[in-house]
C-alpha positions, 0 to 999 in steps of 0.5 A: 327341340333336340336334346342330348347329353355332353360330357365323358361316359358316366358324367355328361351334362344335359343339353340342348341344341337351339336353332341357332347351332347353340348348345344351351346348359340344361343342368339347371333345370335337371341332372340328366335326360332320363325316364324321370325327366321325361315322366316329370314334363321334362320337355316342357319346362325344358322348351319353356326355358328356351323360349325365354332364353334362360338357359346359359350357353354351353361351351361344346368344343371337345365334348363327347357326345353321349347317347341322348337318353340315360340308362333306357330300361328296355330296349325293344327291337323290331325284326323284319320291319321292311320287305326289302331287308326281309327278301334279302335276308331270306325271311318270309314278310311277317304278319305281325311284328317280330318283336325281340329285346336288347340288352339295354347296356348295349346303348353307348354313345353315337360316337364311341368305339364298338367293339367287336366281340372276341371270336365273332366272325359276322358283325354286322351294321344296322340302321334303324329309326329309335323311338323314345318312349315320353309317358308311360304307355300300357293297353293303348286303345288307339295308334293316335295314343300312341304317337301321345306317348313318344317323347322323341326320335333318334338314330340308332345302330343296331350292331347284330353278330349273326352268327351268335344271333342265328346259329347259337340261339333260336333266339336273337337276343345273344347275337344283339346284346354284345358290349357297346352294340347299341349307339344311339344319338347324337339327338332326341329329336322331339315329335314337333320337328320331326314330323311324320315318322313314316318320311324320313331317309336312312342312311349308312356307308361302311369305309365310304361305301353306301350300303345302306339307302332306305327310307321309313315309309317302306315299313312294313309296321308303321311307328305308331302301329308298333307302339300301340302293339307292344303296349298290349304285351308289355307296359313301355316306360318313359325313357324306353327305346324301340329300334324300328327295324333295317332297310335292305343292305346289310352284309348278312344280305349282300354278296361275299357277305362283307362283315365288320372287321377292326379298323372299319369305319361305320357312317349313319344318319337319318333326315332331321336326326343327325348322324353318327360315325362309329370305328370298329376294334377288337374286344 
């Protein structure tokens, strides 16, 4: 099933897409897809209104398509998570995930307009598979839990100013938590289409050009590893998201080290997930 949220920033209607290309109105049933919805058996009384075909049609067309899950209260990211991005960037391969936060107000839509921060000199782009945390998830005693308790993948963007990131903190939170750096969606997709989490492409091209060409079973810890692990240093709340880490290609690691300017055009996607397409501007 894939849910997500139509409508202008602050005023988007719950929906969901059928296999048909449908767009179903949720708003019947609930006033958004949030850490409630989803605590409360959200997605179960949503797919049985599916399936009985008592969910009206929404007119899409001109829609913007917000991000999928409203108002996150965390989100955790994951550093170094694939080899290959960390030999390009220089870094040792961790022994145990490298976990940092992200404002979760960075979340904005799959679509919208990221601005690039004043006197920034290294944004850069960041691919990465989100998990969407579905029930509440604290001391998990196994990783087969803690496949339990995720309510669905997404695409997301993790937008990084590296220098604010590298040179302005020891840690990374300063040059992660910059306005509108944090496009998720355009789906929550929910775990039974999505498959194995460890079998999906990513994806992303700046101005047309492939940059970015990985694939999830190169992580280096896998998504059920992660959520198990972090459930044992903080308690992951329905609604949270997790940024599961960048393949190799980004321009902190390419030669001339390409960095995003106003004007540039940024494409993603992920196998099953939709995509994304983003236009920088200046703040």
């Amino acid at each position: 099933m894939k849910l997500l949220r139509l409508g202008d920033r602050g005023r988007e209607r719950p929906a969901v897409l059928d296999s048909g290309g449908r767009f179903l109105d949720l708003s019947g049933l609930t006033t958004d897809i949030d850490g409630g919805f989803l605590a409360s058996g959200g997605l179960e009384r949503a797919r049985a209104a599916v399936e009985a075909g008592a969910l009206p049609e929404l007119d899409a067309r001109g829609l913007r398509t917000g991000a999928p899950v409203a108002r996150p209260g965390k989100v955790v990211c994951i550093g170094l998570n694939y080899r290959d991005h960390a030999a390009e960037t220089g870094a040792t391969v961790p022994q145990r995930p490298v976990v940092f936060m992200k404002d979760p107000g960075t979340v904005v839509g799959p679509h919208d307009v990221v601005l690039i921060p004043r006197h920034s000199t290294r944004t850069d782009w960041e691919v990465e598979l989100a998990v969407v945390i579905g029930t509440r998830a604290r001391y998990l005693d196994s990783e087969e839990e803690a496949l339990g308790c995720i309510a669905g993948y997404a695409v997301s963007h993790d937008v990084s100013e590296r220098e604010f990131q590298l040179d302005f903190s020891p840690q990374w939170d300063l040059g992660k938590s910059c306005e509108t750096f944090n496009p998720l969606g355009p789906w929550l997709v929910t775990p039974d289409e999505v498959g194995d989490p460890q079998s999906l492409a990513l994806r992303l091209t700046v101005n047309g050009l492939v940059r970015q060409d990985g694939h999830t079973k190169d992580m280096i810890f896998q998504v059920a590893c992660l959520v198990h692990y972090l459930s044992q240093y903080m308690v992951l709340e329905p609604g949270d998201v997790i940024n599961t880490g960048t393949p190799a290609g980004v321009a902190l690691g390419l030669p001339g080290r390409p960095y995003l300017r106003p004007g540039d055009t940024v494409e993603l996607s992920i196998d099953g997930l939709g995509g994304q397409r983003q236009t920088f501007a200046a703040a």
